[in-house]
C-alpha positions in Angstrom: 0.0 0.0 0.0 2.8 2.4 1.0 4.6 1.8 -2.2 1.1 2.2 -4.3 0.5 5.4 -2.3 4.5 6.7 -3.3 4.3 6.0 -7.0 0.6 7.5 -7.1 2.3 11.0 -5.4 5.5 10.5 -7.7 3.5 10.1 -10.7 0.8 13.0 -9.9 3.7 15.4 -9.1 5.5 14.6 -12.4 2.5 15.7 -14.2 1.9 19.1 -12.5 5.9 19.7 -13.0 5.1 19.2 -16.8 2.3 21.0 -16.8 3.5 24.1 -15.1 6.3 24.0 -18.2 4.1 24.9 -20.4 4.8 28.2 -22.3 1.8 30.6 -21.9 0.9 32.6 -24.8 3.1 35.6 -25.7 3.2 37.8 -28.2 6.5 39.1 -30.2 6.1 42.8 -32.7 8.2 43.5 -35.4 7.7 46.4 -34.3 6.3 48.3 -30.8 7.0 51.9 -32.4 6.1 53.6 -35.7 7.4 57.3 -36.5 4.4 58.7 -39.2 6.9 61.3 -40.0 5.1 64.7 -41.3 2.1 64.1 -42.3 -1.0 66.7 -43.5 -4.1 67.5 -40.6 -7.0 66.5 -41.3 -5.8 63.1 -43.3 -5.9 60.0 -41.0 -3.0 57.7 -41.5 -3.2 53.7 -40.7 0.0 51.7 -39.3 -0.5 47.4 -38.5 1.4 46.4 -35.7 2.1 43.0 -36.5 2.8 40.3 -34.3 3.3 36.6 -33.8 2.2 34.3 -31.0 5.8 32.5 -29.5 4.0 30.7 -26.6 2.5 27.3 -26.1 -1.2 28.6 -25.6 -3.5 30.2 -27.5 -3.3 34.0 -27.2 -6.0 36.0 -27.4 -6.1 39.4 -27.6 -9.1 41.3 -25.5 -8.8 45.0 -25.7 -6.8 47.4 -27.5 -7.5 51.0 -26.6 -5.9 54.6 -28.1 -4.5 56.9 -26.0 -6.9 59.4 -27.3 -9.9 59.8 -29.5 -7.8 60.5 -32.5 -5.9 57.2 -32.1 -8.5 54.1 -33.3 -6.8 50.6 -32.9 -9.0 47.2 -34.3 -7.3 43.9 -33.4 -7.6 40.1 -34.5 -10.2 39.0 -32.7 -10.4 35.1 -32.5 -7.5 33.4 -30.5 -4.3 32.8 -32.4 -2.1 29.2 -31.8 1.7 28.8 -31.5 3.3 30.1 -34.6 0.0 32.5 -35.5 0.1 36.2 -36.8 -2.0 39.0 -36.5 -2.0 42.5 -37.3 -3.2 45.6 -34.6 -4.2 48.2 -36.8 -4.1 52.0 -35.8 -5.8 54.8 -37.4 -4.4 58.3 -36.6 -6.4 61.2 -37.4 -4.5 64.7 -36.9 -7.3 67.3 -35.7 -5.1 69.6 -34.2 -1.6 70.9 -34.9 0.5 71.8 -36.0 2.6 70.4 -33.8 4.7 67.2 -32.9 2.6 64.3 -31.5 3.3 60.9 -29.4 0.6 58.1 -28.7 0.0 55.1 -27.3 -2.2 52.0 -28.2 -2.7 49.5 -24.8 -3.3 46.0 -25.6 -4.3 43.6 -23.1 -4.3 40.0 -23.3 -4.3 36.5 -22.0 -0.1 36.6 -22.3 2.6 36.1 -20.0 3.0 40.2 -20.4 -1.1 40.5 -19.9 -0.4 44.6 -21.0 1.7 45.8 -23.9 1.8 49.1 -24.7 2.8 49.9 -28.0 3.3 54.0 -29.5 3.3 55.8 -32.8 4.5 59.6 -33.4 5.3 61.9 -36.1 4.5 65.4 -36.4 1.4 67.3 -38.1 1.9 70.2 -40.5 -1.0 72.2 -42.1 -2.1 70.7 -45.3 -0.8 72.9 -48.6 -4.1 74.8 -49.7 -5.6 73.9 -53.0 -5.5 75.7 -56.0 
């Protein structure tokens, strides 16, 4: 009985150790910055954040907000396995300026890092008036 009652703890403890192992999801950018450069007000400009999943888990991605009104992230939605890409894409729309500017887009997720924050700047210069 003692030896059943060993082998049953040795056996259940192996398993949680290589369970615990188990890389949760995580996410990896190309990129985590994007410089717009100059670009005209009024004229929104997109950038996609891309990014693979390099953990074990499926990662899934449940809010992604801008820093401001004028900063409109939309994300990939449905949970992405090992090896997966998706794409974060952010919409700037320059209102105001001229002047230099410096965001941020806040993703959070089921990853190991559950917040990432990820930025985008550049600097807005009045639009050239038509002829």
């Amino acid at each position: 009985m003692k030896k059943i009652l060993v082998l049953f703890a040795f056996v259940l403890g192996f398993g949680i150790a290589a369970n615990a192992q188990a890389k949760p999801a995580e996410f990896k950018f190309e990129a985590e910055t994007h410089d717009f450069g100059k670009i005209p007000m009024g004229k929104p400009v997109t950038y996609e954040f891309k990014y693979t999943n390099v953990g074990e888990q499926p990662l899934i991605i449940t809010k992604a907000e801008g820093s401001c009104g004028c900063t409109v992230p939309k994300y990939t939605s449905t949970p992405l396995k090992k090896g997966e890409t998706g794409v974060i894409s952010v919409t700037f729309n320059a209102a105001a300026g001229p002047s230099p500017f410096s965001k941020t887009i806040t993703v959070s997720s089921n990853a190991k890092t559950p917040v990432k924050v990820l930025y985008i700047k550049g600097e807005t210069v009045t639009a050239p008036a038509s002829k």
